[in-house]
C-alpha positions as CSV (number, residue, x, y, z in Angstrom):
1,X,0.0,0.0,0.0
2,X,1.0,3.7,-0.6
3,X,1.3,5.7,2.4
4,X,1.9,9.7,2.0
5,X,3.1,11.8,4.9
6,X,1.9,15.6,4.5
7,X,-1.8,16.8,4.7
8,X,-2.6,16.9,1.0
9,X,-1.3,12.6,1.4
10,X,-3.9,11.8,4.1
11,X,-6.3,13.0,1.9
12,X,-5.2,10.6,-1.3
13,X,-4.7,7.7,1.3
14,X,-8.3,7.7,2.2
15,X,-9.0,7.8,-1.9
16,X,-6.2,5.1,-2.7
17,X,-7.5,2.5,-0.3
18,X,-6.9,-0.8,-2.0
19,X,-4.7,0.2,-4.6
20,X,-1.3,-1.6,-4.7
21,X,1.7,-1.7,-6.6
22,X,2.5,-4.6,-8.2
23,X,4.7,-6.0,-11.0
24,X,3.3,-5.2,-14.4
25,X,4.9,-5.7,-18.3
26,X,8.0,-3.7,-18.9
27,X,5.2,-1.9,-21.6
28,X,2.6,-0.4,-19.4
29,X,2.8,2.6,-17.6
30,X,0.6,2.4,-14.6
31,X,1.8,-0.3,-12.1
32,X,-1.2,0.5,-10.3
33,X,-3.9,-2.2,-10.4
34,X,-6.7,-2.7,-8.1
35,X,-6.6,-5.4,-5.6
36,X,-10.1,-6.2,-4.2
37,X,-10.6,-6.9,-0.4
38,X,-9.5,-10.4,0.3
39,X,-12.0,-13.0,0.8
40,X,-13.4,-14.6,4.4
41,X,-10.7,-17.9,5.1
42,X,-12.0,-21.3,3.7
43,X,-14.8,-22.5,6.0
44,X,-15.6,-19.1,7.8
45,X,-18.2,-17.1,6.8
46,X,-17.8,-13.5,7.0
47,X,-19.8,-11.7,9.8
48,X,-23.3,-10.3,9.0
49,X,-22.9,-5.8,8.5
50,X,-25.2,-4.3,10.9
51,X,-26.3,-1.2,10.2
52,X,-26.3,1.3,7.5
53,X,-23.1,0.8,4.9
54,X,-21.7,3.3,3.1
55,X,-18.8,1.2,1.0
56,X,-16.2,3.6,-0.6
57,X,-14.6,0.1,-2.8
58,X,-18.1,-0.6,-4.2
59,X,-19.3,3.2,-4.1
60,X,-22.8,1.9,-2.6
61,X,-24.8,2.2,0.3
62,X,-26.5,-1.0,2.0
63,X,-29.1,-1.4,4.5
64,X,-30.9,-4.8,5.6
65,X,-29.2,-6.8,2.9
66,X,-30.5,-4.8,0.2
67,X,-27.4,-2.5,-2.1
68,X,-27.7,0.6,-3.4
69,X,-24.9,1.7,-6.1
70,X,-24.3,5.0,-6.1
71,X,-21.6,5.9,-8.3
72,X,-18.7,7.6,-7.5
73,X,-19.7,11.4,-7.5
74,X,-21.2,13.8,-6.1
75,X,-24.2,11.3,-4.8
76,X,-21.9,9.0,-3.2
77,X,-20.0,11.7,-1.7
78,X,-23.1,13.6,-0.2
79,X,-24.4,10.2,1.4
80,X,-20.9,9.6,3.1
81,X,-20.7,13.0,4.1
82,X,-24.5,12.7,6.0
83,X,-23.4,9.2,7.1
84,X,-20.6,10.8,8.6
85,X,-22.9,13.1,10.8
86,X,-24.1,10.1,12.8
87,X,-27.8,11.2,12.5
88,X,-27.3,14.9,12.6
89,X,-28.4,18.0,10.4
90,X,-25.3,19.6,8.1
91,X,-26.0,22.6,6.9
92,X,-25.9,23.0,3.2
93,X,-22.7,25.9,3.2
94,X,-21.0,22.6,4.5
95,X,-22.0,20.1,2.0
96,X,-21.1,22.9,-0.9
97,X,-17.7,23.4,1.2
98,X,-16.9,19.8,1.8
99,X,-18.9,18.1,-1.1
100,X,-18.6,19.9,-4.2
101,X,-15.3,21.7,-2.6
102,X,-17.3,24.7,-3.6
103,X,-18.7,27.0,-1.2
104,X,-20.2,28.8,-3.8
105,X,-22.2,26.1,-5.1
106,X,-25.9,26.6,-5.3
107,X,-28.7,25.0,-3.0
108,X,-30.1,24.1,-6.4
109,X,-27.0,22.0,-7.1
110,X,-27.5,20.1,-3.7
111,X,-31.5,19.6,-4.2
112,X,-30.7,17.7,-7.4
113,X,-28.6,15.7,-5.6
114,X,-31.0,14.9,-3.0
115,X,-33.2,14.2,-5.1
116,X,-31.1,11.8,-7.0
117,X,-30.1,10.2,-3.8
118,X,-33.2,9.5,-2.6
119,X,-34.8,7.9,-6.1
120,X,-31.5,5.9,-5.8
121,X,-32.8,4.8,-1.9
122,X,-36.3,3.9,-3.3
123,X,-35.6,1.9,-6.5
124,X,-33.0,-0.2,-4.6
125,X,-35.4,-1.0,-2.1
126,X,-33.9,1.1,1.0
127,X,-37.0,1.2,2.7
128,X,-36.6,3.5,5.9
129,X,-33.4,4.9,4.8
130,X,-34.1,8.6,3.8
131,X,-32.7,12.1,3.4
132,X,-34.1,14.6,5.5
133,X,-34.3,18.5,4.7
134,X,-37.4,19.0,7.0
135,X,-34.6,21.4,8.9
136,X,-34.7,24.6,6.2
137,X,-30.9,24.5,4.7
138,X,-29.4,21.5,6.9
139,X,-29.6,17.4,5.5
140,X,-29.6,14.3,7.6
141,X,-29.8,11.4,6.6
142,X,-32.3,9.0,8.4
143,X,-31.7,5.3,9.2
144,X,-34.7,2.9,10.7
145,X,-33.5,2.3,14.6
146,X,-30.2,4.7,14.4
């Protein structure tokens, strides 16, 4: 695994999770391939999530057995930023901020979004999971029994 020192690193370690280096033909100029998580051992099954998932290797969300893809942009991003917030309201000047890395971006911009996100929740079945804007300019996002 690549491990970076400064500030800027920290920030492309959390992005760079499961890359590796390995040996590749003398003709290719990556040597960067992707190396999925590894498998449970032979005979053990691996333990049951619990809870609301957000999965930055799949870039989906799951909930009571049941995935929802969503892409790596600005939909993925917005769930793991409200996942993040355990339960609580972030106001929309952070999402833009943190986000889009935009403060400037519009409320308009994060609507569509939220709306995206939660068509995404109801066609994959998340039933109970559900962004919530009942708090005027602040997101949560809402998980049955968290």
């Amino acid at each position: 695994q690549i491990i970076f020192g400064d500030a800027l690193g920290a920030a492309m370690n959390a992005r760079m999770t499961g890359l590796t280096w390995r040996a590749v033909p003398s003709r290719s100029l990556l040597g960067m391939v992707f190396a999925p998580p590894a498998p449970a051992p032979a005979g053990e099954q691996a333990p049951p999530e619990a809870g609301f998932v957000v999965d930055r290797d799949r870039f989906e969300a799951r909930w009571a057995g049941r995935a929802c893809p969503l892409g790596g942009g600005l939909e993925f991003e917005f769930v793991e930023r409200l996942h993040a917030a355990g339960g609580g309201y972030v106001p929309v000047e952070t999402l833009a901020d943190e986000v889009w890395h935009d403060p400037g971006t519009s409320k308009n911009a994060v609507q569509r979004v939220v709306s995206t996100v939660r068509r995404l929740f109801r066609d994959h079945g998340l039933d109970g999971v559900a962004v919530d804007g009942t708090h005027w300019g602040h997101y949560r996002l809402v998980v049955p029994g968290g």
